[in-house]
C-alpha positions as CSV (number, residue, x, y, z in Angstrom):
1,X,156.6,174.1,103.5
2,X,153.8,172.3,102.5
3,X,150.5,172.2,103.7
4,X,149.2,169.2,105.7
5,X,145.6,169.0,106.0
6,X,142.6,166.4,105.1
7,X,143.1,166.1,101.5
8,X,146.7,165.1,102.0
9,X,146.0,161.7,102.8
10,X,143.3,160.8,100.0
11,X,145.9,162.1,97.6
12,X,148.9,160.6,99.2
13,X,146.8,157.5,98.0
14,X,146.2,158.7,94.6
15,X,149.4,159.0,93.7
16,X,150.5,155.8,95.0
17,X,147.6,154.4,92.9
18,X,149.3,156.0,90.0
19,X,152.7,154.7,90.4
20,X,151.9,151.2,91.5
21,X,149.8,151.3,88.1
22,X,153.5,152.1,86.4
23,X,154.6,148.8,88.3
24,X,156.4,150.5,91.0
25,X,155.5,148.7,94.3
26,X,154.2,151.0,97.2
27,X,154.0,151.9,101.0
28,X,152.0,154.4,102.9
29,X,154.5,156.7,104.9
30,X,154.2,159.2,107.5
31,X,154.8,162.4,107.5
32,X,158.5,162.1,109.1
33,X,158.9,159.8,105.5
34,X,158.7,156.4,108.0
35,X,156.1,153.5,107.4
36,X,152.9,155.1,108.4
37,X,151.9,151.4,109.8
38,X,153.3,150.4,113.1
39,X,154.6,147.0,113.1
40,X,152.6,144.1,114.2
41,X,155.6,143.1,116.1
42,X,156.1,145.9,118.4
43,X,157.3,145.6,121.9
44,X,158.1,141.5,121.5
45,X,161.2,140.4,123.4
46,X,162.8,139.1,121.6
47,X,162.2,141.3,118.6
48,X,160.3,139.3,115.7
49,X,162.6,139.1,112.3
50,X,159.7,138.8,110.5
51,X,159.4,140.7,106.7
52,X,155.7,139.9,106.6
53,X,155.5,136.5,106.8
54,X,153.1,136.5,109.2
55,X,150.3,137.9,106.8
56,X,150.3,141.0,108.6
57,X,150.8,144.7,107.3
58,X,153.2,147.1,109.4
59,X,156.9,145.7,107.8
60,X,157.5,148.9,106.1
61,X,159.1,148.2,102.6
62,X,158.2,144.7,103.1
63,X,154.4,145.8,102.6
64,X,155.4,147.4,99.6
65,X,152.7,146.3,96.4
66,X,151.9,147.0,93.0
67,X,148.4,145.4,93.7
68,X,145.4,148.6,93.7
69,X,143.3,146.6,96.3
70,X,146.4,145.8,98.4
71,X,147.5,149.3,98.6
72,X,144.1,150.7,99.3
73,X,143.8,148.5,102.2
74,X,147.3,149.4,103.5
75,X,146.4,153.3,103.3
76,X,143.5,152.1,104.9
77,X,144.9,150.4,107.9
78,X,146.9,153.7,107.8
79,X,144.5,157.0,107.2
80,X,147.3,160.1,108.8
81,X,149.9,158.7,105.6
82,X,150.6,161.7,104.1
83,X,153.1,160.2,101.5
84,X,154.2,156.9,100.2
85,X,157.3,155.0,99.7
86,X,158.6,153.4,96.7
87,X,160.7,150.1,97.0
88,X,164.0,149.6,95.4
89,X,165.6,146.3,93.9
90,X,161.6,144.8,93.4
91,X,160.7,143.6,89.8
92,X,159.7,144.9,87.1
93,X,162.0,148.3,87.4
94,X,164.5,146.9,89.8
95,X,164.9,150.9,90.6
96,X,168.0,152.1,91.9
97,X,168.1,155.3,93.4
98,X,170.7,158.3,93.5
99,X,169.6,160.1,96.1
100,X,172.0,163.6,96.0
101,X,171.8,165.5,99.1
102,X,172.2,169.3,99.9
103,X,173.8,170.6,103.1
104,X,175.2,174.0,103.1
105,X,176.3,173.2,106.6
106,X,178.9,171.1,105.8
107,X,179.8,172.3,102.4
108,X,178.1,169.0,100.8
109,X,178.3,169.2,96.4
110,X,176.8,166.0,95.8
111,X,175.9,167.0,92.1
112,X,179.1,168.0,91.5
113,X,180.9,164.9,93.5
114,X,178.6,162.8,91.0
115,X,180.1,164.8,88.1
116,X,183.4,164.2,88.8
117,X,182.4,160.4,89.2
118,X,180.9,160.2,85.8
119,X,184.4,162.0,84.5
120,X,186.5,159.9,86.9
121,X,185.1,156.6,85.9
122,X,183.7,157.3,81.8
123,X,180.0,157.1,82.5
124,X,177.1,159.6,81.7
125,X,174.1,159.6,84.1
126,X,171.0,159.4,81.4
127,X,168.1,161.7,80.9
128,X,165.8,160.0,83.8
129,X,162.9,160.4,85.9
130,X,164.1,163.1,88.8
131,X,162.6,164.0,91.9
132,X,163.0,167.6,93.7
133,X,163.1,167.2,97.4
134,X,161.8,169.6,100.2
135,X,165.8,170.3,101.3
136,X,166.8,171.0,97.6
137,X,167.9,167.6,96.6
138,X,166.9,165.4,94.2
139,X,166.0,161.5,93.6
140,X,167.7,160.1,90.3
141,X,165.8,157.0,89.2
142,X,167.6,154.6,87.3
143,X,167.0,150.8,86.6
144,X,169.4,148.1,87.2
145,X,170.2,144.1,85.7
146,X,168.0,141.0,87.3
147,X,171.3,139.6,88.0
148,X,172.6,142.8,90.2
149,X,171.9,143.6,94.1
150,X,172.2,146.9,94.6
151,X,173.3,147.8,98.3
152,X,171.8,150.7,99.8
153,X,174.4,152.9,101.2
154,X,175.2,156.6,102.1
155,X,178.2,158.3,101.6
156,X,179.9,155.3,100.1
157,X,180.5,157.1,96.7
158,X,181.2,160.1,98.1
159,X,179.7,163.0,100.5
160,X,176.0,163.6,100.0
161,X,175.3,160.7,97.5
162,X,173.0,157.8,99.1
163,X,172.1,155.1,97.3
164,X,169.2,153.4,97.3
165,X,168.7,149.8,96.1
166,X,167.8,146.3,97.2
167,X,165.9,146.6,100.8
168,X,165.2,150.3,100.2
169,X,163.1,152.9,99.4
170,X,162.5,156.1,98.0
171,X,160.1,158.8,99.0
172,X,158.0,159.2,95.7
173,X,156.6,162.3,93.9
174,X,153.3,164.3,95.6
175,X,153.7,162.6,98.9
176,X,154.0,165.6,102.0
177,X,156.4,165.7,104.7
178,X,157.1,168.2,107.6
179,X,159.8,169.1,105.6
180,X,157.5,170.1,102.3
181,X,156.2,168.2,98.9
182,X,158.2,166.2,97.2
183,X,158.2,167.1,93.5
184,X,158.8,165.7,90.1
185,X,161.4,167.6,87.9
186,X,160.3,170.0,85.1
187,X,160.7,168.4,82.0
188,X,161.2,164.4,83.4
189,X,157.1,163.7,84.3
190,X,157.2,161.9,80.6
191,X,160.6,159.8,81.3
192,X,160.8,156.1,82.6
193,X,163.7,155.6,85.2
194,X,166.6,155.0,82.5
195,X,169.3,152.2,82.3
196,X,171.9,152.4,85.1
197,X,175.4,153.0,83.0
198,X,177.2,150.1,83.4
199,X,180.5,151.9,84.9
200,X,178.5,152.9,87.7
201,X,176.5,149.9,88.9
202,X,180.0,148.5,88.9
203,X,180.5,150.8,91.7
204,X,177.5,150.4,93.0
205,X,178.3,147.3,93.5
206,X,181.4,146.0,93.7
207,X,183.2,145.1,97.6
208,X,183.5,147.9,99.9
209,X,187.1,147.6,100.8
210,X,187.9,148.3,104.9
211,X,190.3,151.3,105.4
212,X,194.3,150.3,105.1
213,X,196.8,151.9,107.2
214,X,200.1,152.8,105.3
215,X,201.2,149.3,106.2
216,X,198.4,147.5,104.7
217,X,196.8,146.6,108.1
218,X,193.2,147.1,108.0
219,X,192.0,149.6,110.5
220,X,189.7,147.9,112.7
221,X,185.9,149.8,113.8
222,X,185.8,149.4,117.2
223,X,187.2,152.4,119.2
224,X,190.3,152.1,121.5
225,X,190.3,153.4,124.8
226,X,190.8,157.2,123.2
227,X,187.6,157.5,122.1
228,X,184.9,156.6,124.4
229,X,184.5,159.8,125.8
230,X,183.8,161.3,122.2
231,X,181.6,158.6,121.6
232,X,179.8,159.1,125.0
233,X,179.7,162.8,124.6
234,X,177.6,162.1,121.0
235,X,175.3,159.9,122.6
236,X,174.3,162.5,125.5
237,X,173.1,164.9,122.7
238,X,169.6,166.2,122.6
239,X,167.8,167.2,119.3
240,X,169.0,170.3,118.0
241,X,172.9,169.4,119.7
242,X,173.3,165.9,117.6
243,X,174.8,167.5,114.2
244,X,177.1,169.8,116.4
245,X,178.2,167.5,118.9
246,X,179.2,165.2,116.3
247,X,180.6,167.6,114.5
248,X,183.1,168.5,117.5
249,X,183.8,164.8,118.1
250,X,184.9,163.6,114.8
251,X,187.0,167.1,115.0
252,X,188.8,166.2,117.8
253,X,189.3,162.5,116.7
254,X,190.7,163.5,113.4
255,X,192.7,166.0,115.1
256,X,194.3,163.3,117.3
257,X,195.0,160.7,114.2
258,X,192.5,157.9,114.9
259,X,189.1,159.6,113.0
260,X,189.1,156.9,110.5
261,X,189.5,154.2,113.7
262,X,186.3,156.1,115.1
263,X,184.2,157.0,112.2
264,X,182.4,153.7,112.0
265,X,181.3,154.2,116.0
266,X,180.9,157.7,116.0
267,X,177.8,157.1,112.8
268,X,176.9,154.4,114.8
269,X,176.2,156.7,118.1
270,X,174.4,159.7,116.3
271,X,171.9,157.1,114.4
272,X,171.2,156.1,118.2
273,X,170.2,159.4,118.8
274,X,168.2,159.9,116.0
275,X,170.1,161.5,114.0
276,X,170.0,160.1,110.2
277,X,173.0,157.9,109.0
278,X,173.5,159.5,105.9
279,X,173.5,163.1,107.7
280,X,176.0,161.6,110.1
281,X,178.4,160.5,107.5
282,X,178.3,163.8,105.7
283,X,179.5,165.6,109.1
284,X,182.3,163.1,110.0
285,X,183.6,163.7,106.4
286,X,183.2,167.3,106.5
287,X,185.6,167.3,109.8
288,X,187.9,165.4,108.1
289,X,188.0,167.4,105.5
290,X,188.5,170.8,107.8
291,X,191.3,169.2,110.2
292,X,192.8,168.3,106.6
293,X,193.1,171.8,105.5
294,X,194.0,173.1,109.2
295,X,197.0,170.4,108.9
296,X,198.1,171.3,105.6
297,X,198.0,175.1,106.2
298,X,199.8,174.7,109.3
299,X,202.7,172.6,107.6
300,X,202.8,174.8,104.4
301,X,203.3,178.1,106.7
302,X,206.1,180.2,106.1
């Protein structure tokens, strides 16, 4: 784990210097890798849907500049940042990033989900610009068209993979966390973020289709009547219960035939709590994928 101490903020700033000087607009960010700068807008009722209009900083990715006197002043108004944020989708990069999670929890291969993508679908991901996270992921950067909107998403492509893109951000190299330092890769320092293949930024982007049942009718979000104890059970959970009582839930919910039906409220109720969306996804899929294997060793018994 890193170390957090008074230098971290001055070079928090110098590194954002350096990467707003390669045209990649910045942010300051916190240690818990949210905007360091509180909004303007806090505590209005109704709340403001303002993305810095008002001339004010504290809009997060909104804030986000390539301009050295504009990001001094932002780290500034913001002297605890102990990292910075990179925004996705902005000219001139238009980055896109491929954010591959690791969670030995739940079993999570995001690398090797990726793989089987790039073999699935007749792509190859270039040499790019990577970035080793504190958790033992990594941050691919790749660029994408002026005539492309990257969504951000997680667990869309499969388990573990996020996606960052238009409206996003991405944690970027030397900036501190509580978690530890994020890192550039050995060997990548000297790369610019490469060319999304074409293959994939058509499924980065194309429709998400809504869940079919085996009749064609589209499964709708909202729970029925079975699950609102499951979904009030996940939103009673403390920190250090939210993984594991979601967990259970989507468990029993698959168990019972209406997971899919849930899955969409269930994410919903542990981002309530706190707990990260992309983190909640990975554990409703990895109880789908155990009552899977329970089902089909149960019917396959002799």
């Amino acid at each position: 784990m890193a170390t957090i101490d008074r230098q971290t903020p001055t070079l928090a700033l110098a590194h954002a210097l350096a990467a707003a000087g390669r045209g990649l607009p910045v942010f300051p960010l916190s240690a818990t890798k949210l905007p360091a700068l509180r909004s303007p807008h806090h505590g209005e009722q109704p709340p403001a849907h303002c993305r810095g209009e008002c001339g004010l900083p504290g809009h997060g990715v909104h804030d986000a500049t390539t301009d050295p006197a504009a990001v001094r002043a932002l780290f500034a108004a913001a002297p605890r940042a102990t990292g910075y944020g990179i925004a996705c989708g902005r000219a001139p990069h238009r980055l896109i990033g491929i954010d591959l999670d690791v969670d030995p929890a739940y079993g999570s291969d995001a690398a090797g989900a990726l793989r089987q993508l790039a073999l699935q679908h007749l792509f190859t991901i270039p040499p790019t610009v990577t970035v080793l996270t504190p958790s033992g992921g990594r941050h691919l950067w790749l660029t994408g068209p002026a005539d492309a909107t990257v969504p951000n998403s997680a667990g869309r492509l499969a388990p573990g993979i996020d996606i960052r893109g238009s409206g996003g951000y991405l944690v970027g190299p030397g900036s501190v966390t509580a978690h530890g330092r994020y890192r550039l890769a050995p060997g990548t320092a000297h790369l610019t973020p490469a060319p999304c293949p074409r293959a994939l930024l058509r499924l980065l982007t194309q429709p998400r289709r809504p869940p079919t049942t085996t009749r064609g009718a589209a499964l709708t979000p909202t729970p029925d009547r079975r699950g609102e104890g499951l979904i009030q059970f996940v939103l009673a959970a403390h920190e250090g219960q939210r993984n594991t009582r979601l967990f259970w839930a989507a468990c029993r919910a698959y168990e019972h035939g209406f997971g899919d039906t849930l899955a969409n409220a269930l994410t919903a109720a542990a981002v309530r709590t706190g707990l990260p969306e992309h983190e909640a996804r990975a554990a409703i899929a990895s109880a789908a994928r155990l009552t899977s294997r329970r089902g089909e060793e149960t019917n396959g018994a002799a």
